[in-house]
C-alpha positions as CSV (number, residue, x, y, z in Angstrom):
1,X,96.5,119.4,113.2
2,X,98.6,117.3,110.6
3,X,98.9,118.8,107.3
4,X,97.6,116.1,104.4
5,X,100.1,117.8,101.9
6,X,103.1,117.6,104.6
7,X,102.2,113.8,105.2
8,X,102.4,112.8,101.1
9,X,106.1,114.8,101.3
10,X,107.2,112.6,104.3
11,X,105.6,109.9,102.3
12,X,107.2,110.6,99.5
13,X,110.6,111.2,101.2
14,X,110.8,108.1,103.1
15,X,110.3,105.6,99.4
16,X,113.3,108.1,98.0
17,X,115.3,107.2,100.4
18,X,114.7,103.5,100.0
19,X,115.1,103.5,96.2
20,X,118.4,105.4,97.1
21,X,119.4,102.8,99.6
22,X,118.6,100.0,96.7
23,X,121.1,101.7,94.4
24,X,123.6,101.7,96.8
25,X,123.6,98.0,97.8
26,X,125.8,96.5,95.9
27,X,124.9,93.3,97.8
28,X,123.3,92.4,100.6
29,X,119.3,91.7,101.0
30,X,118.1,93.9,98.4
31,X,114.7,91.9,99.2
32,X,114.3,92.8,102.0
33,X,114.5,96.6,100.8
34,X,112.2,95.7,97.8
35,X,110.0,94.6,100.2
36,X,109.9,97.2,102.4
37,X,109.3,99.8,99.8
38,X,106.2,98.0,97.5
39,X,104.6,98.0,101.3
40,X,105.4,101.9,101.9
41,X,104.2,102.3,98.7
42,X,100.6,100.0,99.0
43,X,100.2,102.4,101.9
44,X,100.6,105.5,100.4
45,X,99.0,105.0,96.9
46,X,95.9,103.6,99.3
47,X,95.7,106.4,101.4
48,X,95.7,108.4,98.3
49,X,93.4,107.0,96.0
50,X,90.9,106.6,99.5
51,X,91.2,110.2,100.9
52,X,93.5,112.6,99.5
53,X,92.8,112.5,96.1
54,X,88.7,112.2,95.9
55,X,89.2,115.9,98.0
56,X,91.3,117.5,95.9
57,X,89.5,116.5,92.9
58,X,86.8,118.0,94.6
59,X,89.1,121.0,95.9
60,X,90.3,122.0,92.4
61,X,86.6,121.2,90.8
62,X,85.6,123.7,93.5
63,X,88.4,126.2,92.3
64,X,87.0,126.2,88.7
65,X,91.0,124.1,87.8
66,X,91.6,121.3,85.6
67,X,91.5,117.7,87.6
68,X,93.8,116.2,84.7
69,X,96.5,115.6,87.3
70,X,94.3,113.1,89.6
71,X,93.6,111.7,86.3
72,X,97.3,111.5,85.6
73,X,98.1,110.6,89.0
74,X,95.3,107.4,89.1
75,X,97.0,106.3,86.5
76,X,100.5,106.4,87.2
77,X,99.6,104.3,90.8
78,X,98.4,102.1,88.3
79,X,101.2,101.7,86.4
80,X,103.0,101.2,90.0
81,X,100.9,98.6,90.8
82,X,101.6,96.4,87.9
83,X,105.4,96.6,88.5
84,X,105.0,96.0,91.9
85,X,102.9,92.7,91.6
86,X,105.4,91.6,88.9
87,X,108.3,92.4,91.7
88,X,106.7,90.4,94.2
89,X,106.5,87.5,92.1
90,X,110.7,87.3,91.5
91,X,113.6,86.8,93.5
92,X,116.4,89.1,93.8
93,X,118.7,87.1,91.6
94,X,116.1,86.9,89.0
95,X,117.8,88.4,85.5
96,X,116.0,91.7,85.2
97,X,115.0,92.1,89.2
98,X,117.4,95.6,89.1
99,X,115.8,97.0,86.1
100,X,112.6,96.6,87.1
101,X,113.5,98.1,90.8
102,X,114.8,100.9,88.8
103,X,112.1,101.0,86.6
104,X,109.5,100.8,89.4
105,X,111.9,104.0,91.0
106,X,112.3,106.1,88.2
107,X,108.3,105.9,87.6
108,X,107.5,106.7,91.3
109,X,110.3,109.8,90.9
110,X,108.6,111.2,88.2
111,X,105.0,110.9,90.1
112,X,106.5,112.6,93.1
113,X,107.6,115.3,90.9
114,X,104.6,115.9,89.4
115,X,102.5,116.0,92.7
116,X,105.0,117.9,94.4
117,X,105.8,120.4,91.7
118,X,102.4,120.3,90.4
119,X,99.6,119.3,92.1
120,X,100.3,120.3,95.3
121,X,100.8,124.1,94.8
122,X,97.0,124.0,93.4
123,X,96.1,122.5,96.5
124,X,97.7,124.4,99.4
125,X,94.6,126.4,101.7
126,X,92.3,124.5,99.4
127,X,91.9,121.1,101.7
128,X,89.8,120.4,104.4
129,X,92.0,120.9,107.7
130,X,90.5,117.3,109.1
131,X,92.0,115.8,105.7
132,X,95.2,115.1,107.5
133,X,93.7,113.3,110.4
134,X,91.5,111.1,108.2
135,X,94.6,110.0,106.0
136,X,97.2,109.7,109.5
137,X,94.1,107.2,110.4
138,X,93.9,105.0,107.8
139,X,97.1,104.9,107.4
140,X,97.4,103.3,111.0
141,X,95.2,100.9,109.9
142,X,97.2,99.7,106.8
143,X,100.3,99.5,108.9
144,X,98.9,97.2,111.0
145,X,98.0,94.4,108.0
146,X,100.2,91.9,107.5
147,X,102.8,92.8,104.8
148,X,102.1,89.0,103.5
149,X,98.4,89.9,102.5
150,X,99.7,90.1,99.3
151,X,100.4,86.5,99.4
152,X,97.3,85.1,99.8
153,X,95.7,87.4,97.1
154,X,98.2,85.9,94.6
155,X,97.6,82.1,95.7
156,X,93.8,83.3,94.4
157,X,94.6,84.3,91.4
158,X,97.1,81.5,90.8
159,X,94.4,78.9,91.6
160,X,92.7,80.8,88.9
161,X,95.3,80.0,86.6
162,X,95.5,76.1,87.3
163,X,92.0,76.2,86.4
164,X,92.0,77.6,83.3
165,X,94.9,75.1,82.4
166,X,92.8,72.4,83.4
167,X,89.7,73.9,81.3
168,X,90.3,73.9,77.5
169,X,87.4,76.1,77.5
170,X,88.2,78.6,79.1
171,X,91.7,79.2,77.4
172,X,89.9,81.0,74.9
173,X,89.3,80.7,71.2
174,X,92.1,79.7,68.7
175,X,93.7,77.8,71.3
176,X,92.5,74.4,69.6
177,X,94.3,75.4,66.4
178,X,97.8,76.2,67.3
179,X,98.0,72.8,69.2
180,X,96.5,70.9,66.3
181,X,99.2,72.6,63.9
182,X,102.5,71.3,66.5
183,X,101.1,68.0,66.1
């Protein structure tokens, strides 16, 4: 049976490796790495957020230990997230497309870190030994979306935007003022 725990290290391993291939390129289709990783990455923080960490929140409630690190942990995906959807959105010659990489990296690091070193410990012969199974499963699932899903969410959200433009109203308030002042 697959150890949950074991399957966040791999996890966890296989995103290292990509940020360090990213700091190595010194050219190249850096991406195309980019890429690759925010998609390893929507993967894993999924299968997290679905599976592994509701049952360890409920493993270290049961344990009578603190749950600040899913708390912590939540958080820091979100913090992912926003970098990642603001990756997406440039090209790789974009001025600050490296230090946001490198910002995105040294953000996941310190995540990895703190579940490794951390959380993890508190968990081991706490989890449910079908945990593993679940997470290998939906994981399959994700793998098989299109990475370009994405996309489509963002051409949503866009369209928004071009109605907002278009709708004085809903710009918000103080709006009306500023553009009377420039005239």
């Amino acid at each position: 049976m697959p150890n949950a725990i074991e399957l966040l290290r791999e996890d966890h391993q296989k995103v290292k490796d990509l940020f360090q291939h990213f700091e190595g390129m010194e050219s190249g289709d850096k991406k195309e790495i980019v890429a690759t990783t925010l998609h390893e990455l929507s993967i894993h923080t999924t299968v997290e957020e679905e599976i592994f960490y509701p049952a360890a929140r409920k493993a270290l409630e049961e344990a009578d230990e603190e749950t600040d690190l899913i708390d912590e942990a939540w958080e820091e995906h979100h913090v992912v997230k926003l970098l990642a959807a603001e990756l997406k959105k440039m090209r790789a010659g974009d001025k600050r497309y490296d230090a946001k990489f490198t910002v995105l990296a040294e953000s996941v690091k310190h995540h990895i870190e703190e579940e490794e070193g951390e959380l993890f410990p508190k968990l081991e012969g706490h989890l449910d030994e079908n945990l593993g199974e679940k997470m290998i499963a939906r994981k399959e699932k994700l793998q098989k979306r299109p990475v370009s899903s994405a996309k489509s969410r963002n051409a949503k959200s866009n369209t928004r935007s071009t109605e907002n433009k278009r709708n004085p109203k809903r710009r918000g308030k103080g709006r009306g003022k500023m553009a009377a002042g420039r005239r």
